[in-house]
N, C-alpha and C positions, 0 to 999 in steps of 0.2 A: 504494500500500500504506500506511494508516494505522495509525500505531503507537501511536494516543491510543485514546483514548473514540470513537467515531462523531459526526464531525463537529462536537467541540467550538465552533469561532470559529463553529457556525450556529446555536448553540442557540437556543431561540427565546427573542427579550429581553423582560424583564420590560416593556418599553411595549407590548409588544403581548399582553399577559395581558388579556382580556376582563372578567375578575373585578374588575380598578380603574377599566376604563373610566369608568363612573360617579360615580366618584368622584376629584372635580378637586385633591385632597390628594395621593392617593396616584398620582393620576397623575405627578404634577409628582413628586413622589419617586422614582419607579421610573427615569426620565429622568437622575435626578441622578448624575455620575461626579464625584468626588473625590478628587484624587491629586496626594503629593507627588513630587519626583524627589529621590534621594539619590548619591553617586557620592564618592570620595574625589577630591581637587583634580586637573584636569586630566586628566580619565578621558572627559570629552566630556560633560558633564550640559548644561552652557548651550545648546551645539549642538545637542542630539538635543533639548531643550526649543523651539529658534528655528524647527529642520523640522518638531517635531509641529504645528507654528504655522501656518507655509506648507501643509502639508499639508491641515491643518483650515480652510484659506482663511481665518485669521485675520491673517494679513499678508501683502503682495504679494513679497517678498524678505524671506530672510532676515537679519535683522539690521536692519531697516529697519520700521518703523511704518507701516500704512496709511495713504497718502496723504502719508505724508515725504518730501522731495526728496533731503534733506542728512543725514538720521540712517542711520547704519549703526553703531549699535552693539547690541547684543543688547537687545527691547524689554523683559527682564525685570529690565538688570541697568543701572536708571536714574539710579541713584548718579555725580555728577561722579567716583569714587575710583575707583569699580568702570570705569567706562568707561575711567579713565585706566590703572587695574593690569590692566585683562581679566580682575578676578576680580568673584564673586557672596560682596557683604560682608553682603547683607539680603535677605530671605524676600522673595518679589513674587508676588503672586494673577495669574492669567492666567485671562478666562473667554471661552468661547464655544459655538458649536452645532455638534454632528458628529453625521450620522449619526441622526438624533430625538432626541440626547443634548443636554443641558445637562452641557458639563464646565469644571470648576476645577479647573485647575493652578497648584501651589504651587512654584515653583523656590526648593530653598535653598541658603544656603553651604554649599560642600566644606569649605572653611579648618575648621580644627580649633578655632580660636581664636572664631568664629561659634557653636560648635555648640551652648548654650544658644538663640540662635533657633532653628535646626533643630529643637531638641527641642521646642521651643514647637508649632512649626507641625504636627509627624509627629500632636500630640496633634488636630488638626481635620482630618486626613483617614480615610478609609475603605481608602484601599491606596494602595501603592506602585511605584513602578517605579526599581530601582536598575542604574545603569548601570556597568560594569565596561571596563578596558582589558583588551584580548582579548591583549595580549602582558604584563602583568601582574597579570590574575587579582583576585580579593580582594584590598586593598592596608586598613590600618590604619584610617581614618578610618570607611572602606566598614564595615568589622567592627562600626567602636562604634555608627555610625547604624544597624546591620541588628539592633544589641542592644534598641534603643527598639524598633524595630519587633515585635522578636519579646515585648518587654517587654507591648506594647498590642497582640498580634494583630493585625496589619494584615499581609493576605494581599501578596506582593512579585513582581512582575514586573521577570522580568530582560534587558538587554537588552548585551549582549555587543560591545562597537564598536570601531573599528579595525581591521576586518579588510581592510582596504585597504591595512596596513602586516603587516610580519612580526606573527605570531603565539602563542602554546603552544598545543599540540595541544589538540585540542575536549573530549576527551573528560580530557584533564588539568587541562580549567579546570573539566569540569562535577563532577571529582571533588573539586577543591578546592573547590567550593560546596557538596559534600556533606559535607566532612570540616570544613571551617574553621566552617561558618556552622551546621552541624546541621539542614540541612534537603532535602530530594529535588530534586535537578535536571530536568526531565523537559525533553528539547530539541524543540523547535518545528518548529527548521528547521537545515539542516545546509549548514554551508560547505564551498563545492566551494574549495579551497586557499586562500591569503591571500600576503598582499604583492603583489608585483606578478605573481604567479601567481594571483591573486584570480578567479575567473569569476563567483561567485554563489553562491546560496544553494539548495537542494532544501528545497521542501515538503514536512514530513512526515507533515502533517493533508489536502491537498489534491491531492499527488502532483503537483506542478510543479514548474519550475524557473527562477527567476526571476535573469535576467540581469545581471551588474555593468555588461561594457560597453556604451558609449551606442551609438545609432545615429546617423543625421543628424539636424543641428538640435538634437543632445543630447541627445536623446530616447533611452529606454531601451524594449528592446522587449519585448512583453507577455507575462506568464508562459507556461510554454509547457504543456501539460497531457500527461503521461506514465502508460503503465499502470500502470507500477513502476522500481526504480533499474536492473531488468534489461531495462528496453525498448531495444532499437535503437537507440532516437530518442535516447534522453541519450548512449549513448558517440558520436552524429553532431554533438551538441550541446557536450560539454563534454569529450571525445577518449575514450580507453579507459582509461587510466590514472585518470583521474579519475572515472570510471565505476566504476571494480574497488573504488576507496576508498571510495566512497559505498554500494554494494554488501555491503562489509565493513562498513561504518558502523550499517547499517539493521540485519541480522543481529545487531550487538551490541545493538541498541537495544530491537528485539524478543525477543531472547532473553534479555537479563541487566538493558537501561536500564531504565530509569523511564517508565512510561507516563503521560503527563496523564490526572490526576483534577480535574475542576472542583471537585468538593468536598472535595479537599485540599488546592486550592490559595485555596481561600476562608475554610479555616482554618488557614490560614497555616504547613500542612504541609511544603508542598510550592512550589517556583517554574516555571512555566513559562520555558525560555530559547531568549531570540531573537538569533540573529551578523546584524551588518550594521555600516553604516558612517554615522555619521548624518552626518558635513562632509561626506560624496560623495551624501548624499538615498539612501542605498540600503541596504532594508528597513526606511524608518522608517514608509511607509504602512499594510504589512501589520501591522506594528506596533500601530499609532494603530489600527486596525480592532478587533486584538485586545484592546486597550485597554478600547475602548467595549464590546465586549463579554463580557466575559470580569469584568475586576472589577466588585465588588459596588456596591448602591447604599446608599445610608448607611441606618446599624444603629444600633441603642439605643446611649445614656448612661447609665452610673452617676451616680446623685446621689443627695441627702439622701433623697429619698424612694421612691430604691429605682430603678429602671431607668426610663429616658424614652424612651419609642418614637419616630422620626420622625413616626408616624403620629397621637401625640397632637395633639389641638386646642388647645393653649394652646399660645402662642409659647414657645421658651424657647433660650438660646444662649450662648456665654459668649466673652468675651477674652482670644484669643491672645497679640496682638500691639498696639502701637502705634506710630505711624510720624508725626514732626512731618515739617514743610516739605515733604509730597510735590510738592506746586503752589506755587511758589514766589510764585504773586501770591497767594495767600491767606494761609500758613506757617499756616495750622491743623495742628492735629493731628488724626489719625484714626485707631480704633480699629478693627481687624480682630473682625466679632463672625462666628463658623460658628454658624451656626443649626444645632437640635438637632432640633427640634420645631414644630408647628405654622407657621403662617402671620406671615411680619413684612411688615408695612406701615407707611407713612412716617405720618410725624404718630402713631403708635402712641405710649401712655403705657407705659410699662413698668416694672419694680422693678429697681432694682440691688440683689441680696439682702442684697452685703455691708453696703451702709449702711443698708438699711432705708430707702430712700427714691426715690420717683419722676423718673422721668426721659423726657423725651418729644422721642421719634427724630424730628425733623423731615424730616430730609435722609434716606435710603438709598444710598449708594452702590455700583457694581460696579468691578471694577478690570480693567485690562490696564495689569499694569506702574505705570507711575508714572501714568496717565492713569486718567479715572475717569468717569462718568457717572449722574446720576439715575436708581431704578429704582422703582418705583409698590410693589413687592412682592418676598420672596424666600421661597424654604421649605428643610427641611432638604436640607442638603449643602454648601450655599451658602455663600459667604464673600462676606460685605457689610462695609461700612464704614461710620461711622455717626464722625460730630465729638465731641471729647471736649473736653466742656466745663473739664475740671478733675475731674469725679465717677467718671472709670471709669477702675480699675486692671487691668494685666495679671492675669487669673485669674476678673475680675468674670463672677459669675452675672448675664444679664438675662433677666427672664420676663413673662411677664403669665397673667395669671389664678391656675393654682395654683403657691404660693411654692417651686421649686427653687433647692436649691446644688446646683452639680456641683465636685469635688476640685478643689480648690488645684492651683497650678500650680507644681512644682519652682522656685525660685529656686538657680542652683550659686553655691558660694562662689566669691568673686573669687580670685586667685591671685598678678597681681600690682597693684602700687599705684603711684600719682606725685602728686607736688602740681601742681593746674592752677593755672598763673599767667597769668594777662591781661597782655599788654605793656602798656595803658594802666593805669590809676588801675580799681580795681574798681567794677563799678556796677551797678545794678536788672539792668539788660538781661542781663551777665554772667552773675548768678544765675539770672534767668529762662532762659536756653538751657540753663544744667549743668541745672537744676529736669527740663526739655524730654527731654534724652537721658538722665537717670538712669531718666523714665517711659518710655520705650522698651522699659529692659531692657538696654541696652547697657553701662551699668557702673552702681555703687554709689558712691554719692555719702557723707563722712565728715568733718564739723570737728571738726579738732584740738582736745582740750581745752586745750592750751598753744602756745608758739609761732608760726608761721604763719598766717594769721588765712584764708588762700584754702585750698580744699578739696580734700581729699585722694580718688583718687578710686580705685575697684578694679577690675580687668576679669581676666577668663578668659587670653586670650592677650595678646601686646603689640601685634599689629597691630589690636586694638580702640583701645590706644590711640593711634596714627597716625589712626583714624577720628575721634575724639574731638578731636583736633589741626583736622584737614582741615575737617570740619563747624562746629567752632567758626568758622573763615577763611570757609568758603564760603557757608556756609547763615544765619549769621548774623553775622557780619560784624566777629567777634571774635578778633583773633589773638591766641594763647597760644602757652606755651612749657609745654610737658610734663617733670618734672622729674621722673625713676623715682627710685625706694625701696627700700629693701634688700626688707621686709616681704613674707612668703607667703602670709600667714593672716589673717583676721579672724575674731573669735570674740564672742558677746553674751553678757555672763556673767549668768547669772540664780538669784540668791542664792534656797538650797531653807531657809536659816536666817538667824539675825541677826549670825550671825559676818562681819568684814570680811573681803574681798577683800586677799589677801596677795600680791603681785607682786615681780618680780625687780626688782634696782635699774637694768639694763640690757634693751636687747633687746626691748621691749614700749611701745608708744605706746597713752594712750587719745584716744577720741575718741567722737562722738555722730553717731547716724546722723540721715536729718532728722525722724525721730518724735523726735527727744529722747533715745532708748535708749542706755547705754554701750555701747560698740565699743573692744574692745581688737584691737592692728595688733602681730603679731611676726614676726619679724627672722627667726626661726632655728625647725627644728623642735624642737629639743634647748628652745630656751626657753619653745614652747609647753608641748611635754611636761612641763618642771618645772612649769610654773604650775600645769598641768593633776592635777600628782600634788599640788602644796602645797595646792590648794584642791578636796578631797573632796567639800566641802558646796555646790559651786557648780556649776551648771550649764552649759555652756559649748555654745553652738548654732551652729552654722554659717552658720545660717540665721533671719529671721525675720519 
């Protein structure tokens, strides 16, 4: 008994539309899946990221790199910190083939103190899959990433894990997604009990029932195909009792639930949700299936000149991210560019808009994780990497043929501040690594007008600055001593007259950011506020 649309997960996919056959642009597009994964800390995102992996025969074990003997740490989260704290401190591109799909997967930080990369990365996919703890529901962090989402349209798959452990009831979690996040929960598949009363899940698109426990060799056995939840066959399968609830389940679901709409969940109405358990491998397949088929393939761009179709012929893509030291024998830096439009190829010349000046891709990169590979070609959807000379900033438009911008890329104000001090004598190299991770995006870089001559630097959370510490020791081979600061705020003050800047006698540091720009650093909100009332005629920017 199917309580969706007819036969959703079979609709026919856009690669096999005969109308793009012919066309070797739009084929490669139609192919393209792009998705990040979102989840508040310790909900299972890295997990259910390492089995979509295994699953999609991108790695032989999870946790473990194809063809690694000795690595068993998650291949997304390549960071010496991250392996050592078991958290995801930096965004990681994952690509490979499923299914006639070309997919990229974006694994980001949960941490809260990340979530400027997050927000970086939500802006270069086309959808979502947010994973939730099935014993506590929408949790904080989940809320603020689901807000970007819903900010930028990006249609959201949900997928509900731990149900291997105690649980809240199904339909009280799918109420809270409707009530907390504002948007229709429409369920997939239905869990037959959880914790260690766990049996499995019922298809509610397929009318099967697919088993938790394994059989011999581990092996879990194959769904099982039922006429409906009132067939014989489930209460010989899954007892009577657990029959009667799934029974009652389906009846609420087709009477009162939410039925899957493709086309509200493509405009990001609505979420399809799927219960399983991804550290026990169970429902992440059916999952990955839905996946590839189900969300969309990448969609226009706003920019200067009005909306950019993937299907335009000129190249055109912009800068999320950048990442120094991913390969440690090289310590380049590389620049994450999602193509938008048209065809990139290597050795391509192309504009960076913001400077008004050419720049010529020799190298293309693809990524899995920290590991990366030559690639002849990419098209839209795609997350390539390309070496940054010194010329491309987070936000840069790159194009070739006709001149687009696409919008700037949010910079958040920093929040808290420290002085970085080098244990040795300060030197080139020093500067060059702060120089390194302030072009990341990881923190804002600030010299003191007076005083301490080593620089002041500001980040989001404080366990950015722990990363800042680590990296300095690890990656370049610089130990410091991180030395916090009372200061909450920075602000750029930008005079609208020729009246001077009137400041308190306490509570306020200046200093210059590395364009040269004053940067004022306060202590206290009470002293920004006064500054902020004594000086009417100044403009005071968060950001810039």
């Amino acid at each position: 008994m199917a309580v969706g649309t007819p036969s959703p997960l079979t609709m026919t996919s856009p690669v096999e539309d005969v109308s793009i056959a012919s066309d070797p642009l739009a084929r490669e597009i139609a192919r393209r899946r792009t998705f990040a994964i979102i989840s508040h800390p310790d909900a299972g995102k890295t997990t259910l990221t390492e089995k979509l992996l295994l699953y999609a025969g991108a790695i032989d074990l999870a946790g473990a790199v194809r063809g690694s003997r000795t690595q068993r740490h998650a291949v997304s989260d390549w960071m010496e910190m991250e392996q050592q704290r078991g958290i995801s401190i930096s965004a990681a591109a994952l690509e490979f083939e499923l299914e006639g799909h070309h997919v990229t997967l974006l694994d980001t930080p949960g941490h809260q103190d990340f979530s400027e990369d997050t927000y970086r990365t939500l802006l270069a996919v086309d959808s979502v899959v947010m994973v939730l703890d099935a014993a506590k529901g929408v949790e904080p962090q989940t809320l603020k990433l689901f807000e970007v989402c819903r900010a930028h349209g990006l249609p959201v798959l949900t997928f509900i894990n731990k149900l291997d452990q105690p649980a809240r009831d199904p339909f009280e979690l799918l109420d809270q997604i409707e009530r907390v996040l504002g948007i229709s929960a429409a369920p997939m598949n239905w869990p037959l009990g959880d914790g260690p009363h766990f049996r499995g899940v019922y298809d509610l698109e397929a009318d099967t029932v697919l088993f938790y426990e394994r059989q011999q060799r581990g092996r879990r056995m194959e769904p099982v195909a039922v006429a409906a939840p009132t067939d014989p066959v489930v209460e010989e399968l899954v007892g009577a009792e657990r029959q009667r609830a799934l029974i009652e389940a389906v009846e609420i679901i087709t009477g009162a639930g939410t039925r899957f709409d493709p086309d509200a969940y493509r405009a990001a109405k609505q979420t399809p949700v799927f219960f399983g358990s991804a550290l026990n491998d169970f429902g992440v397949q059916p999952f990955l299936h839905a996946l590839v088929t189900l969300a969309p393939p990448p969609g226009p761009h706003e920019s200067s000149v009005g909306l950019v179709h993937p299907g335009d012929p000129d190249f055109s893509g912009f800068v999320f991210k950048i990442q120094a030291n991913m390969n440690p024998r090289h310590r380049d830096r590389v620049a994450f560019v999602r193509v938008c439009s048209g065809r990139l190829a290597k050795d391509m010349l192309v504009t960076n808009t913001r400077l008004g000046s050419e720049l010529r891709l020799a190298r293309v990169y693809r990524f899995f994780g920290r590991d990366r590979e030559t690639v002849p070609e990419a098209f839209p959807g795609d997350v390539v990497g390309v070496v940054n000379p010194g010329r491309i900033a987070i936000g840069d438009t790159l194009c070739a043929g006709r001149l687009v911008e696409f919008p700037p890329i949010e910079r958040f104000p920093a929040e808290q501040f420290a002085v970085l001090q080098p244990s040795e004598i300060r030197h080139k190299k020093f500067d060059e690594a702060v120089a390194q991770l302030a072009e990341e995006g990881l923190m804002q870089v600030f010299m003191p007008s007076s005083g301490t001559r080593n620089p002041i630097i500001g980040v989001i959370g404080s366990l950015q600055l722990d990363v800042v510490e680590a990296r300095m020791r690890s990656e370049y081979g610089i130990p410091c001593t991180v030395e916090r600061l009372p200061h909450i705020a920075a602000r750029w003050p930008v005079l609208k007259t020729a009246r001077p800047l009137d400041l308190p006698t306490m509570g306020v540091r200046q200093a210059l950011d590395p364009h040269h720009r004053e940067v004022l650093l306060f202590e206290a909100k009470w002293v920004l506020d006064y500054t902020l009332e004594k000086n009417p005629h100044i403009d005071f920017r968060k950001s810039m």
